[in-house]
DORO-387995 format. One record per residue (C-alpha): residue in one letter; z negated, y, x negated. Coordinates in steps of 0.02 Angstrom, whole numbers, plus 50000, padded with zeros to 5 digits. Layout:
! residues N
AZYX
...
***
This chain:
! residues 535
X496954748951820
X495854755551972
X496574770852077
X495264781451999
X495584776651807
X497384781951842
X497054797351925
X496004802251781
X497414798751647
X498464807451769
X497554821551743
X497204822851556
X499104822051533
X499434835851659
X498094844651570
X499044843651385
X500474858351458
X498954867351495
X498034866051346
X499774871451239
X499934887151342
X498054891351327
X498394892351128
X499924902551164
X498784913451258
X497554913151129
X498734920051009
X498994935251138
X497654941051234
X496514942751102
X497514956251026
X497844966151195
X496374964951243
X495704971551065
X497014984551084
X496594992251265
X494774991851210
X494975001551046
X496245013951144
X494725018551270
X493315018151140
X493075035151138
X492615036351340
X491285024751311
X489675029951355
X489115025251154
X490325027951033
X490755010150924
X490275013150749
X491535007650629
X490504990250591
X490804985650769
X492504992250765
X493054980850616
X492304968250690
X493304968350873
X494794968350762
X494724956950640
X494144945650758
X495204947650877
X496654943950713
X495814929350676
X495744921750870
X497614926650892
X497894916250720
X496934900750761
X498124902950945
X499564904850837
X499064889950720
X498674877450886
X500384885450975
X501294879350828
X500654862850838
X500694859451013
X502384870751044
X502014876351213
X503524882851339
X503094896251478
X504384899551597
X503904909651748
X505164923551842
X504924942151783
X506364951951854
X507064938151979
X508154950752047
X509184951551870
X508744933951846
X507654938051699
X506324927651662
X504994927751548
X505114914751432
X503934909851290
X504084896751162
X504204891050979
X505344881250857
X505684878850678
X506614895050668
X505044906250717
X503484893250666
X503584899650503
X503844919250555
X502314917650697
X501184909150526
X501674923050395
X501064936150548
X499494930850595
X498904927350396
X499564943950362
X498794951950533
X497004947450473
X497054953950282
X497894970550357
X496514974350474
X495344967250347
X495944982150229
X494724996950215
X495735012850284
X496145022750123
X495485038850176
X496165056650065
X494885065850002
X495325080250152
X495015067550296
X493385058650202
X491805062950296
X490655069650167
X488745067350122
X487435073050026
X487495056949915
X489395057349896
X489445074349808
X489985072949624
X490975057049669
X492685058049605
X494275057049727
X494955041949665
X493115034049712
X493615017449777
X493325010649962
X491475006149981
X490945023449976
X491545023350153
X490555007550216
X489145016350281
X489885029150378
X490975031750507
X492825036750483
X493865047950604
X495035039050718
X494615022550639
X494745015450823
X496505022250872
X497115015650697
X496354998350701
X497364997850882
X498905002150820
X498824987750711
X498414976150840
X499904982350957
X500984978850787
X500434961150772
X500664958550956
X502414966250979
X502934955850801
X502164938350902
X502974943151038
X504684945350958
X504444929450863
X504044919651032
X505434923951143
X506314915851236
X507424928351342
X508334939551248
X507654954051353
X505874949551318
X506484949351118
X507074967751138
X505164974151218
X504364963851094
X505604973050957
X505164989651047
X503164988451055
X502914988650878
X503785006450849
X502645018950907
X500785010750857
X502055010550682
X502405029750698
X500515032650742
X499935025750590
X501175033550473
X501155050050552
X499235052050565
X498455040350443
X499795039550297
X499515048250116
X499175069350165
X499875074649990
X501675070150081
X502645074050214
X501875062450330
X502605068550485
X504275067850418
X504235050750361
X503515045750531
X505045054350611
X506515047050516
X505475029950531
X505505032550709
X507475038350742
X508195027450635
X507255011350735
X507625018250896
X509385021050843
X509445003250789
X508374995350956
X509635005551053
X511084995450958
X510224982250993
X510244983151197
X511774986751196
X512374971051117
X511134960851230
X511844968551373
X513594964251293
X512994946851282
X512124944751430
X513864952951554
X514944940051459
X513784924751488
X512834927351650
X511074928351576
X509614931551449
X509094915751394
X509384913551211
X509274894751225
X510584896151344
X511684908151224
X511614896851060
X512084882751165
X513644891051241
X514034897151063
X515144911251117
X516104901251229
X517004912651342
X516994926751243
X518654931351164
X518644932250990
X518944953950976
X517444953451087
X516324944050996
X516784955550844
X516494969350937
X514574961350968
X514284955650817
X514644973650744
X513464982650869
X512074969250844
X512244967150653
X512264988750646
X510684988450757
X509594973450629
X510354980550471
X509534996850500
X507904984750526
X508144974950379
X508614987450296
X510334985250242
X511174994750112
X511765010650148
X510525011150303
X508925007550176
X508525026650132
X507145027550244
X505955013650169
X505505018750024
X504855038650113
X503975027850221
X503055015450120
X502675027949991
X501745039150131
X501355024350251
X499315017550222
X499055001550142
X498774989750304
X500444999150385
X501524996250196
X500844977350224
X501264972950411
X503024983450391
X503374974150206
X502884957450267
X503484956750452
X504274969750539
X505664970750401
X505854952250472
X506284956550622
X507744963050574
X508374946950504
X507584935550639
X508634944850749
X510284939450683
X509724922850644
X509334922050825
X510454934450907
X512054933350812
X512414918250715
X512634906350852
X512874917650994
X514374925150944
X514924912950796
X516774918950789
X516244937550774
X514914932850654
X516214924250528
X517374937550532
X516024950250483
X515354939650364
X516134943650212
X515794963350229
X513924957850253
X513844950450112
X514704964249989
X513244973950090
X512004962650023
X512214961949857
X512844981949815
X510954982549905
X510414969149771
X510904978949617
X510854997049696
X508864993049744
X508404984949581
X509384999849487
X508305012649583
X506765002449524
X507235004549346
X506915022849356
X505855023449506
X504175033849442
X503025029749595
X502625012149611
X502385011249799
X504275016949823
X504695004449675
X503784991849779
X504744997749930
X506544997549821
X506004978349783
X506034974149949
X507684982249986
X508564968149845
X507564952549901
X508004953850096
X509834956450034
X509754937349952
X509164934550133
X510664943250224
X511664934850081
X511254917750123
X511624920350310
X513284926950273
X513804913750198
X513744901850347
X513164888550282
X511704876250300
X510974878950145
X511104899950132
X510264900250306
X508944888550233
X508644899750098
X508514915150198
X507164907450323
X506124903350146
X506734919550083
X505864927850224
X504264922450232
X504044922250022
X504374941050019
X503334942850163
X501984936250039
X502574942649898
X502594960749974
X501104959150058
X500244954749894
X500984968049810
X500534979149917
X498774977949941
X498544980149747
X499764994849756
X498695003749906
X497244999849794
X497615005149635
X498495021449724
X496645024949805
X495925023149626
X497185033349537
X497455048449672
X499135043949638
X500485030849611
X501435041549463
X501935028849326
X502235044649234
X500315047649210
X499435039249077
X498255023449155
X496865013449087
X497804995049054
X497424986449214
X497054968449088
X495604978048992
X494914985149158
X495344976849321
X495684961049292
X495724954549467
X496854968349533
X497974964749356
X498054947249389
X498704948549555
X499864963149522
X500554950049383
X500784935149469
X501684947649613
X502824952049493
X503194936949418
X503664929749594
X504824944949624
X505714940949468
X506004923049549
X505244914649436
X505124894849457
X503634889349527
X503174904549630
X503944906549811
X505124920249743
X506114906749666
X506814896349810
X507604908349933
X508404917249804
X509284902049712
X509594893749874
X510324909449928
X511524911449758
X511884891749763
X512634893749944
X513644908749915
X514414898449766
X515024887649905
X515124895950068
X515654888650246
X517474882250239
X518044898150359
X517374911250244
X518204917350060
X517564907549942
X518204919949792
X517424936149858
X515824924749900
X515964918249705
X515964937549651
X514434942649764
X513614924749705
X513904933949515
X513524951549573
X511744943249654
X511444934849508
X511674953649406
X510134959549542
X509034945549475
X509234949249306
X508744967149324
X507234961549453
X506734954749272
X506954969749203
X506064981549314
X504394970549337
X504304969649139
X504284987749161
X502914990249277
X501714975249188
X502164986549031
X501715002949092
X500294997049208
X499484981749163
X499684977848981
X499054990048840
X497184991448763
X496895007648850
X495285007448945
X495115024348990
X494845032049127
X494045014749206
X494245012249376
X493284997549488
X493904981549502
X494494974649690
X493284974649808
X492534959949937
X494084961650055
X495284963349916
X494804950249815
X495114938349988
X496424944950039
X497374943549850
X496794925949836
X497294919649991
X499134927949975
X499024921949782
X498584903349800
X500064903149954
X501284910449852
X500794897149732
X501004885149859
X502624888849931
X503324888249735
X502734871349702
X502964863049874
X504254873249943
X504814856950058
X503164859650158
X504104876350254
X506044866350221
X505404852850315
X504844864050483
X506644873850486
X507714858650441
X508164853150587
X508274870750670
X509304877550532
X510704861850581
X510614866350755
X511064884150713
X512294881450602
X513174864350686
X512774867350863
***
């Protein structure tokens, strides 16, 4: 081979690193740079219709998910000094923990910002054609004019989406808790301003707001626990020492700060009162990024943070996590029994599935933490689904008061019925739908826990669990009975619209998916899931 030949392959494999950390990059910039743009839109010298607007940020969604679809591939590792004086460094990389969190964000990130902003009646701008429109008028008749602050919120969901990939790809456990952080206030910004006026908006934006920072705060302090008892940051570095070093009253002591600071994430029963104010008030795109992945960060975090770092502290907790879990399991799907407006009911839903997730991480075991990593990214679809025919249907109505007599959604919109059914089928867990496997797998592995935790009190929440998916039966009949089925077709409301009917189908056909091949996301956290739980 002549000295030029080689120097060339020398090259293109030098050049592979490079092209991995461009597609990490990709999956970044895009949105900051969206972000910082939309922030200053209003100094420009012409002011961005919202066409243009919409268009910087959905494309800037869909570049950061083709990044995040070639960073999962190529699994790119930056490592680069940021504080060198603390010996922090910034650290950025994937594995089969966080492929399938970093794939559920950016499909989700580009159907939120795809969403038309659900205006009130008080905030739409009005026009001589619009008058004699009724308020529940559905979202076109906003296409062709511009909407007030529709810059500042399409940021705010960018800076979401970039603090949850963030969070997802770090590698220092620092870099996790900024990336945790960034998401809060864009979060309070679009609850507080854009969220439903016939609430109390502000007040739902507050409690969403203390009760995060209360848990982030939690949070440091653990890290900082951590990071004083093994000499740095680096989370590779922590599940690799697997608390070694750290007496086993002081890993309790962690594990109880940390676990406190995700479960008010998650949210964890008794710390869950503050989702359902939230969602009900929140506007669609912000109930489908904080359904589908910033409730996951709660649970990434102790699958990352917790269950290998401090193992001991972890197992001894474990069985009072687990009672958690499941009185959130029943207590949730009891609320949605009698739960009269569906968003909250939507929100209560959520509350039961992630406890099957924090169920199947208590129970230490391969299997549970298999289930939970499924569990996680099928309600992320599930909720997300469910969501965007909730916001929908809640524009239509003017409310989302089951107690108010509806036009059967079968007879009248059969697109938005459709998906609300097949939504509700997969929260029942139904087999075939991704519903089904993180909630079995997480019921199958509390049947037979880890050797060091109780198997009977496991057994009873394994029984108790199995109570909350009975009554998830129970309350989805319920809302297909009082919403979707009937032969009411009065008063009609429109079907979905362009970006509803994509959005639906594409969350549809992967819940489908995930149901009937649920071994193509088993297959990615395998071998990460061992590590975690063997070492």
């Amino acid at each position: 081979m002549s000295d030029s030949l080689r120097a060339a392959v020398r090259q293109a494999v030098d050049l592979v690193p490079d092209l991995g950390t461009g597609w990490l990059m990709l999956a970044l910039v895009p949105l900051l740079l969206a972000a910082v743009a939309l922030l200053t839109a209003g100094r420009w010298s012409d002011a961005p219709g919202h066409r243009m607007i919409r268009a910087l940020s959905i494309g800037a969604a869909t570049l950061s998910a083709v990044g995040v679809a070639g960073t999962t591939l190529h699994r790119p590792v930056v490592e680069t000094p940021w504080i060198p004086s603390l010996g922090v460094w910034l650290r950025l990389g994937v594995d089969g923990l966080s492929i399938p969190l970093l794939l559920l964000t950016a499909v989700v990130g580009v159907v939120a910002v795809a969403l038309h902003l659900h205006l009130p009646p008080a905030l739409r701008p009005v026009r001589p054609e619009d008058e004699g429109l009724e308020t529940t008028s559905p979202v076109p008749v906003l296409r062709s004019t511009d909407v007030p602050g529709l810059a500042t919120y399409h940021a705010c969901l960018q800076l979401v989406l970039l603090g949850a990939l963030v969070t997802f790809l770090a590698g220092d456990a620092l870099l996790f808790f900024v990336g945790f952080e960034l998401v809060l206030v864009p979060m309070w910004v679009l609850v507080a301003r854009y969220g439903d006026v016939g609430s109390d908006r502000e007040g739902a934006a507050l409690r969403f707001l203390l009760v995060t920072v209360v848990g982030s705060t939690l949070m440091l302090v653990g890290i900082l626990g951590v990071a004083t008892a093994t000499g740095t940051t680096d989370l590779g570095q922590w599940a690799a020492q697997r608390g070694e070093g750290i007496g086993t009253g002081t890993q309790v002591v962690l594990a109880a700060v940390l676990l406190t600071g995700f479960a008010l994430k998650i949210p964890l029963f008794p710390l869950h009162t503050w989702l359902p104010w939230v969602h009900a008030t929140a506007p669609t795109a912000g109930s489908v990024l904080l359904a589908a992945v910033l409730l996951k960060l709660g649970t990434y975090g102790i699958v990352r943070l917790v269950v290998p770092v401090v193992p001991d502290g972890f197992t001894t907790l474990s069985p009072l996590l687990g009672g958690l879990a499941v009185t959130g399991v029943v207590w949730a799907s009891l609320a949605c029994l009698v739960e009269r407006d569906l968003k909250r009911l939507i929100a209560w839903s959520s509350v039961a599935h992630l406890g099957f997730v924090v169920l199947g991480l208590a129970t230490g075991t391969e299997t549970g933490l298999q289930a939970a990593l499924f569990g996680n990214v099928a309600h992320g679809l599930i909720s997300a689904l469910l969501f965007v025919v909730v916001g929908g249907l809640k524009h239509r109505w003017g409310s989302a008061d089951l107690s108010v007599a509806r036009a059967a959604l079968r007879e009248v919109t059969p697109l938005l019925g459709g998906a609300l059914a097949l939504g509700m089928a997969a929260s029942m867990g139904l087999p075939g739908l991704a519903g089904f496997w993180g909630e079995i797998g997480a019921l199958y592995a509390a049947w037979a826990p880890a050797p060091d935790r109780p198997e009977g009190w496991f057994r009873v929440f394994m029984v108790a669990g199995a109570l909350g998916g009975v009554l998830a039966v129970a309350y989805s009949a319920r809302v297909l009975r009082e919403v979707w089925s009937g032969d009411r077709v009065e008063p009609r409301i429109p079907d979905a619209v362009r970006t509803e009917r994509v959005a639906l189908g594409l969350l549809g056909a992967l819940v489908l998916l995930l149901g009937v091949l649920p071994g193509l996301l088993l297959t990615v956290t395998a071998s990460a899931a061992g590590r975690v739980i063997g070492g």
